[in-house]
C-alpha positions as CSV (number, residue, x, y, z in Angstrom):
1,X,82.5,54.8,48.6
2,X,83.0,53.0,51.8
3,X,84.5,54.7,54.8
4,X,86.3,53.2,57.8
5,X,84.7,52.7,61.1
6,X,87.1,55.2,62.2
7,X,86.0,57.8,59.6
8,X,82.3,57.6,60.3
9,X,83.5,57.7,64.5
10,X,85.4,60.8,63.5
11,X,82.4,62.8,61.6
12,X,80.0,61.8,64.3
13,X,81.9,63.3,66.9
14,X,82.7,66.1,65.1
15,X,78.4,66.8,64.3
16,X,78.0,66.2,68.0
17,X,80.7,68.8,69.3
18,X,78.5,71.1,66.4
19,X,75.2,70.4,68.0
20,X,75.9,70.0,71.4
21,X,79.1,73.2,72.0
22,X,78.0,75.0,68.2
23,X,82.5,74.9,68.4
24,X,82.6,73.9,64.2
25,X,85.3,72.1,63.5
26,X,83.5,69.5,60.5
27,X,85.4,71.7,58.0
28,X,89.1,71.0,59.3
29,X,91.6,69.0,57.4
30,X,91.3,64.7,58.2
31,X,94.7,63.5,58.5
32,X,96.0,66.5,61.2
33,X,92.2,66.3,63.0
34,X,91.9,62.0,63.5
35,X,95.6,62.2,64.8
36,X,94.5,64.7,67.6
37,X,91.4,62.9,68.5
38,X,93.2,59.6,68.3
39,X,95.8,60.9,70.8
40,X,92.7,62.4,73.1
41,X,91.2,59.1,73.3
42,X,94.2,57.6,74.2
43,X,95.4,60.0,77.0
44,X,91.5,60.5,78.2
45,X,91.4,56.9,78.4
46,X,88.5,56.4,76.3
47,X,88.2,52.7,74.4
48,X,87.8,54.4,71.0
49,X,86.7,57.6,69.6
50,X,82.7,56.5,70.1
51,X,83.1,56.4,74.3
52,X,84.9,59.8,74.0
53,X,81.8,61.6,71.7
54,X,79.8,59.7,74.3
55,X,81.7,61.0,77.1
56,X,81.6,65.1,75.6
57,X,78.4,64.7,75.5
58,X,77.7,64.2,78.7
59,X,80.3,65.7,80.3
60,X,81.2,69.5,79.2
61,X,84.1,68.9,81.9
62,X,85.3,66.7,78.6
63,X,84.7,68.5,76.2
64,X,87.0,71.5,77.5
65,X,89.7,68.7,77.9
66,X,89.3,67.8,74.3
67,X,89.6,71.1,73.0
68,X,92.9,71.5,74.4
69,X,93.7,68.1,72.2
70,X,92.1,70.1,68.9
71,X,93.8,73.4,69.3
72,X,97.2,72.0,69.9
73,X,99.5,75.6,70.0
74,X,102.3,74.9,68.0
75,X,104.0,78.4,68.4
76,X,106.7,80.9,69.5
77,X,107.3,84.4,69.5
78,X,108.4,85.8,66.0
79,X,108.1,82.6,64.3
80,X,109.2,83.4,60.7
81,X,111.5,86.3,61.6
82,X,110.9,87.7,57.7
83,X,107.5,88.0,57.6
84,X,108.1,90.6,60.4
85,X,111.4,91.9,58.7
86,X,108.6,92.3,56.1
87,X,106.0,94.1,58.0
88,X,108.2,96.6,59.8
89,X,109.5,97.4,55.7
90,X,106.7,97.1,54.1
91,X,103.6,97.3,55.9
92,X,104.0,99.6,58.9
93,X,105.1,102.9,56.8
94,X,101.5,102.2,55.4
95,X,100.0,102.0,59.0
96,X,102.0,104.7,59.8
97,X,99.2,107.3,57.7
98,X,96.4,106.4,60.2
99,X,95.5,108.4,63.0
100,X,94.5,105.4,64.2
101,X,95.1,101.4,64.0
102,X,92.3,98.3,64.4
103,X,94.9,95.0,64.2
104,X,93.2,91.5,64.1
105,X,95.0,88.2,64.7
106,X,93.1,85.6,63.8
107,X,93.6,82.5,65.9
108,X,96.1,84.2,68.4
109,X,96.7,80.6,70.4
110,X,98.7,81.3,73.4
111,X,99.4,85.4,72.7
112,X,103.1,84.8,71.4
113,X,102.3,86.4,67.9
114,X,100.3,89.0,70.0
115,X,103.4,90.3,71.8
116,X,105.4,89.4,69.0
117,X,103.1,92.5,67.1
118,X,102.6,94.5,70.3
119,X,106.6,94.6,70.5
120,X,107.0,95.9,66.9
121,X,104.2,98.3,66.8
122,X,106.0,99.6,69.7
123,X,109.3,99.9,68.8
124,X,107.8,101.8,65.4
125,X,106.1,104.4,67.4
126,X,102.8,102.4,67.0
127,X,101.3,100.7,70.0
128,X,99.8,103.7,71.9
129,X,97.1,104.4,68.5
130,X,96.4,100.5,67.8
131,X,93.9,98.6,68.8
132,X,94.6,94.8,69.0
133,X,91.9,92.2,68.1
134,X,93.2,88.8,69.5
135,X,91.1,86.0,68.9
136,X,90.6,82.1,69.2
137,X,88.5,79.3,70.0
138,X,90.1,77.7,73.0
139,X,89.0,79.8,76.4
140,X,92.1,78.1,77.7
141,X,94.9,79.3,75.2
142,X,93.3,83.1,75.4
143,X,93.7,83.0,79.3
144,X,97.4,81.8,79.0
145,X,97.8,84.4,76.2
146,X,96.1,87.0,78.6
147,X,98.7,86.3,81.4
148,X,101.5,87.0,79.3
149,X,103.9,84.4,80.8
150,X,106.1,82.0,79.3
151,X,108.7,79.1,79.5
152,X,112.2,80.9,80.0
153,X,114.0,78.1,78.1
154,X,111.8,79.6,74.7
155,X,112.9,82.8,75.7
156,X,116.2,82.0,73.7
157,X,114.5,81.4,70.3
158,X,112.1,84.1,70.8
159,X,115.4,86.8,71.0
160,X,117.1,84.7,68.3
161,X,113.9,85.2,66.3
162,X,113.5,88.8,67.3
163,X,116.8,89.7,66.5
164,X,116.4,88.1,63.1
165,X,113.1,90.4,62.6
166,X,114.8,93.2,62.9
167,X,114.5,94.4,66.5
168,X,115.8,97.5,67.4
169,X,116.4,96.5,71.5
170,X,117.6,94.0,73.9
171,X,114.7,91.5,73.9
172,X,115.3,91.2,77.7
173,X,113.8,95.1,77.7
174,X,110.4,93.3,77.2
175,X,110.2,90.8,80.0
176,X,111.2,90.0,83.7
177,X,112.2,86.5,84.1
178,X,111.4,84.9,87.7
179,X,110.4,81.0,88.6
180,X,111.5,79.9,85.3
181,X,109.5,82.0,83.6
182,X,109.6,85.3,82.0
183,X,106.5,87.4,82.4
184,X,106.1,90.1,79.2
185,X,105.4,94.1,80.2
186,X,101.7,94.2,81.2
187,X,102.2,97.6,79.2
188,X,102.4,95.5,76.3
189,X,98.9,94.4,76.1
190,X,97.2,97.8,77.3
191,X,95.3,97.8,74.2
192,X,94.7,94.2,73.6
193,X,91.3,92.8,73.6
194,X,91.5,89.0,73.8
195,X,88.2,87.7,72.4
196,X,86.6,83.9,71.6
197,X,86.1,83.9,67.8
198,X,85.6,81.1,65.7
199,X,86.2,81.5,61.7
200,X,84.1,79.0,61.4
201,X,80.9,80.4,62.4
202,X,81.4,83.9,63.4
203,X,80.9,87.3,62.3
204,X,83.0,90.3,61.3
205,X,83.3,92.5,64.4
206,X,85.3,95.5,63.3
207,X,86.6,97.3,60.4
208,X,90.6,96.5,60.2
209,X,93.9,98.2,58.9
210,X,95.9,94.7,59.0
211,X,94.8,91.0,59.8
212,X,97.1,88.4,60.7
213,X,95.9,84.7,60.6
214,X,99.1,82.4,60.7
215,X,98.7,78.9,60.2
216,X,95.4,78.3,60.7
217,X,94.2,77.8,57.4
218,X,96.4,74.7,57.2
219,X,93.8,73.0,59.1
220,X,91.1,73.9,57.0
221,X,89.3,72.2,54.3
222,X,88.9,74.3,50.7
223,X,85.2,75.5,52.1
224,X,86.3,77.1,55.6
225,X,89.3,78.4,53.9
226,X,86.7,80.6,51.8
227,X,84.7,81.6,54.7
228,X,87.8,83.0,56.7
229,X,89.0,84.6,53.7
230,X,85.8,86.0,52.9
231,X,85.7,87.1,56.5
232,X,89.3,88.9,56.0
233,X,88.1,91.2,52.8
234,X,84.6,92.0,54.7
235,X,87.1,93.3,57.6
236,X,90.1,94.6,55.8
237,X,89.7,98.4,55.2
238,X,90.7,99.8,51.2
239,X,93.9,98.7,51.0
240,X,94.3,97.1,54.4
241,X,96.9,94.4,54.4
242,X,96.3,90.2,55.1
243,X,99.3,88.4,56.3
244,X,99.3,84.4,56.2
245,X,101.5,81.3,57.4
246,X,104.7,80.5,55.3
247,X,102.7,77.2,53.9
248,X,99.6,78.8,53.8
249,X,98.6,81.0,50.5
250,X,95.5,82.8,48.7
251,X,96.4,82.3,45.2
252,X,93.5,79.1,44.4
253,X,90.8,81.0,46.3
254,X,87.8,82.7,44.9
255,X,89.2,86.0,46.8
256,X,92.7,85.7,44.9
257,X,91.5,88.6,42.4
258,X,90.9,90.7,45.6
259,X,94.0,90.8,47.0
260,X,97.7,91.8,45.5
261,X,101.2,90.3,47.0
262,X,103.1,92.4,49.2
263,X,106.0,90.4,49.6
264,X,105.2,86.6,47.9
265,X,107.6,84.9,49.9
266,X,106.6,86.1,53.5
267,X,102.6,85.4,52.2
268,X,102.2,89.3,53.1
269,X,98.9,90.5,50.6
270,X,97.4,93.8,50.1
271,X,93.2,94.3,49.7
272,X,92.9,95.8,45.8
């Protein structure tokens, strides 16, 4: 089978971020993954994708500026205002049995689903006996999520969203806008640990009660869709719940026997 110059540039950058940064990213989906590289080389101002893997590897300066090209966030604060209607039904009377609470989310971006969870493990009487596990690649996106500020003019779908998830408040309650910008309660993330984890080749850290991974798994391949999920049951507690992206789902992986739907729709699953 032949493959285009383009194709063999792609692989061999993607072995040389491996080798040179161990950042794994040979295992994510082709079409979504040569469109972000192809816009990086473009707006580095690289000739073709061979002068940027030449560049990263010479220059980590580079490399930090892809990953921001790789990781694109595309996110916002409640996205999918069901699949939290669903956990604050279904999932959090569960929760509500443990003295205590480990969370994960698994590629947490820029924090938005982090505060999104913080806000309705508070408003349930949650927050102050949870521990929250937020993790990604990108050092960048972590920082941002770690600050806890963001644009004001998303802060109208966020409370649109919020409101459609059930919230019990007046979303302003949660944030103090200033400069265009709304900073969230510092309160908020008391018990947030922000960590770099890769699902690609890390470990399990820490036994959980629920993990939420939200469209990430879209930009796997079949093989490092397996290792996350295998990854999810080895943290997931009995019973503990797994919660997925609305085009993301566990049905044709080898862990589908493991796991039970909660609510099918919202892609909310239950450890057998």
């Amino acid at each position: 089978m032949q493959h285009s110059d383009t194709e063999i540039e792609l692989k061999m950058l993607m072995e040389s971020i491996y080798m040179k940064y161990s950042y794994d990213f040979r295992d994510y989906t082709g079409a979504s993954q040569k469109r972000r590289v192809l816009h990086a080389v473009r707006e580095m101002g690289c000739d073709n994708i061979s002068a940027l893997q030449a560049r990263i590897i010479h220059e980590p300066a580079a490399f930090s500026q892809l990953l921001q090209y790789l990781t694109i966030p595309v996110t916002t604060m409640f996205r999918d205002p069901g699949y939290f209607a669903g956990l604050r039904e279904h999932v959090i009377p569960v929760l509500r049995t443990y003295p205590s609470l480990k969370i994960w989310i698994a590629g947490c971006s820029t924090g938005e689903e982090v505060y999104s969870m913080a806000i309705l493990l508070k408003e349930e009487g949650l927050l102050e006996r949870s521990m929250i596990y937020a993790t990604d690649i990108n050092p960048q996106s972590l920082e941002k999520a770690r600050k806890g500020v963001f644009p004001l003019e998303a802060v109208r779908e966020y409370t649109a969203n919020y409101q459609a998830a059930g919230g019990t408040r007046s979303f302003s309650d949660y944030y103090t806008a200033a400069y265009n910008a709304a900073l969230f309660e510092p309160s908020l993330c008391e018990n947030v640990t922000f960590a770099d984890h890769s699902l690609a080749t890390d470990a399990v850290f820490a036994e959980t009660q629920l993990i939420s991974c939200r469209n990430v798994m879209i930009y796997f391949k079949k093989k490092l869709q397996e290792r996350a999920f295998g990854l999810f049951h080895e943290s997931l507690c009995h019973r503990g719940f797994l919660g997925l992206g609305s085009k993301e789902s566990i049905d044709f992986s080898a862990y589908a026997p493991h796991f039970e739907p909660v609510l099918k729709r919202e892609r909310l699953f239950r450890k057998r």
